[in-house]
N, C-alpha and C positions, 0 to 999 in steps of 0.2 A: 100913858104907861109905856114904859120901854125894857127890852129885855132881849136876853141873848141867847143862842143855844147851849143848855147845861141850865141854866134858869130853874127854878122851882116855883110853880105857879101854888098859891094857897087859895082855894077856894072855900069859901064859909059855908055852912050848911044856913037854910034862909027860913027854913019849919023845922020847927020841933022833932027831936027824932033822926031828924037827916045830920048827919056828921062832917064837919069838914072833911076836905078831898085835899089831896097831894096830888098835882102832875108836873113832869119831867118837860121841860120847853123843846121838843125836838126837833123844832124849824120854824123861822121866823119867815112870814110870807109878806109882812109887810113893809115899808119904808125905814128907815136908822132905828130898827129895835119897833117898832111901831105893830099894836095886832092887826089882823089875827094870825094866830100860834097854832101849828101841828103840836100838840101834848100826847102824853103815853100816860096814864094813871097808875102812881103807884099801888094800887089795893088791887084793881084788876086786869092791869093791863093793858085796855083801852085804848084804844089811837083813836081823837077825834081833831078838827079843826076847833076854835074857841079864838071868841073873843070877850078878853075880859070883861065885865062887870063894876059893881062899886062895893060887889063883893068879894071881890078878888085882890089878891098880894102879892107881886110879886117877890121873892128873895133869889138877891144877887148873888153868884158864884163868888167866895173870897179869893181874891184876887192871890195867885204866888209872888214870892222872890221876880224880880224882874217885872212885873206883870202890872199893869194900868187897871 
């Protein structure tokens, strides 16, 4: 998994009941894009450390005009 600050992490809910989660990638801690990831949760705010799962997605930033 690789991902960059701005990132959208998608995490799946894994039991019944529990809802996917949104969070915001706010700091890559590890090697070229590599976890774990400072996230902020969109729903509540939350800042934790995380590393992904194989239930986790991330979605990449679209790139602008000029931008790689």
């Amino acid at each position: 998994m690789e991902a960059t600050v701005g990132d959208k992490l998608l995490v799946h809910g894994r039991v019944v009941g529990i809802h996917d989660r949104v969070a915001e990638i706010i700091e890559v801690l590890g090697d070229n894009g590599a976890p774990p990831y400072r996230v902020r949760y969109e729903d509540d705010g939350h800042e934790c450390l995380f590393s992904p799962g194989p239930d986790s997605v991330v979605r990449h930033l679209a790139a602008g005009p000029g931008q790689r």
